[in-house]
N, C-alpha and C positions, 0 to 999 in steps of 0.2 A: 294416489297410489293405485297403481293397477293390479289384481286380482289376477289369480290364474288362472285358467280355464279347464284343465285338467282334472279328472278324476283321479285321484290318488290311491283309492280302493284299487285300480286297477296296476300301480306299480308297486309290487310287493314289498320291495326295499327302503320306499324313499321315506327316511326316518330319521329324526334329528337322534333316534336312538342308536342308529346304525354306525360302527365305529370302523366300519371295510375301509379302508383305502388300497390305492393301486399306485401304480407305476406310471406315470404321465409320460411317452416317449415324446409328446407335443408342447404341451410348456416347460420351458428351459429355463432354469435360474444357472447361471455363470455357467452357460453350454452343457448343463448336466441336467438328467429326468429330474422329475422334480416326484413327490409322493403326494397324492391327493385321494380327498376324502370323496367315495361315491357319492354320498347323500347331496354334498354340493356341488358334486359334477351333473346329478340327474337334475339338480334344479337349477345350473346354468344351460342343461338342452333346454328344458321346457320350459324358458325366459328366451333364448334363442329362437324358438316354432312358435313361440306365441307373439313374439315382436316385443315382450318388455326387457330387452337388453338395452340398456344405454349406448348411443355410439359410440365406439372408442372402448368399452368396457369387454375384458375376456376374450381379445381379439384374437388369440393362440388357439383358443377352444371354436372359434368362431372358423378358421376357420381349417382346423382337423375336422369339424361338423361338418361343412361344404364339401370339404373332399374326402368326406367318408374312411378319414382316420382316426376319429372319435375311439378311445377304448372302452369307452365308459356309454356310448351307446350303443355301443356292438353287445354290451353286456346288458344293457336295458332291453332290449331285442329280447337277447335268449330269457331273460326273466318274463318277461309278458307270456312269449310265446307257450314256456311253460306253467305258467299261473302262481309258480310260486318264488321266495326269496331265494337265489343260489348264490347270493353274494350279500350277505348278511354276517355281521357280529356284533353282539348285544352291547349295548356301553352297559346297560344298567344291571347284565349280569356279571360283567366286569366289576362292577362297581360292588356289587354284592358278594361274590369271591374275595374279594380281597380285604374286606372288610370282615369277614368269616377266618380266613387265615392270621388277622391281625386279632381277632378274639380268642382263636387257638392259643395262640403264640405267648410262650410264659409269661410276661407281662405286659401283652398287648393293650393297651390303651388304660391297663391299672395304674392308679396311684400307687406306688409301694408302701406299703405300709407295714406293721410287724412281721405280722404271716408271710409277707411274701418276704420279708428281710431275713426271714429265718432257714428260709430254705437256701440260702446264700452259704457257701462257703466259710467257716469262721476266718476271722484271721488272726493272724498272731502278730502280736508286738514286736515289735522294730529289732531286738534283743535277740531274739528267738528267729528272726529272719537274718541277719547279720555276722552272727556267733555261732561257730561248728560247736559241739561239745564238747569239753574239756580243753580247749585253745583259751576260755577265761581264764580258769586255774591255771595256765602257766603262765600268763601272763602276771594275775595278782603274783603267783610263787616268786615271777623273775624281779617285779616290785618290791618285794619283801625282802628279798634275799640283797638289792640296791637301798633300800634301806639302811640293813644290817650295817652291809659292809661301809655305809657312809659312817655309822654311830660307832666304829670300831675304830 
């Protein structure tokens, strides 16, 4: 397995934390951009400059690199040049977000249990949801009164 050669200190972004992707106008799935992730675009250039690309492997990126349509080293450029990340998004404060908004969240990852079963809604019985008031009593009255007049 070959080792890379590169200083990493020196690309600000290249992070298996970094959740950036872009817009690939160079590799096409069924003639359409495709979306890719930076972190694996910067480490299919510096597998490309350093010679550990397999032949035949990444041949689209292979060769936007050559002819200098690379979008993803155009952007490795501007990040060097300025010393810091400008294409950066944390996976793992993502990951932290949301997992914060699922602990908010009224029963985010509780068991339900009494307390939280109490602050529910009561419901009511089948009867009480079915039956307007006073629609029983004419019903039993119209029974009784078919009664009657059966016993007469």
């Amino acid at each position: 397995m070959t080792v890379s050669k590169t200083d990493f200190s020196k690309i600000p972004s290249i992070s298996g934390n970094n959740m950036f992707s872009l817009k690939c106008e160079e590799v096409l799935i069924r003639k359409e951009p495709t979306r890719a992730s930076y972190t694996v675009c910067q480490h299919t250039i510096l597998a490309f400059k350093e010679g550990r690309l397999p032949p035949g492997s990444f041949s689209e990126c292979v060769t936007a690199i050559r002819g200098g349509k690379c979008k993803a080293l155009k952007m490795m450029v501007e990040e060097v040049r300025a010393g810091e990340s400008l294409y950066f998004e944390d996976y793992g404060a993502l990951i932290a977000e949301v997992a914060s908004r699922n602990k908010e969240s009224s029963f985010g990852g509780q068991r339900k249990t009494k307390s939280a079963m109490s602050l529910l809604p009561s419901r009511k019985s089948k009867a009480e949801d079915t039956t307007k008031t006073g629609e029983f009593e004419a019903i039993t009255d119209l029974h009784s009164a078919l009664v009657q007049e059966e016993n007469t």
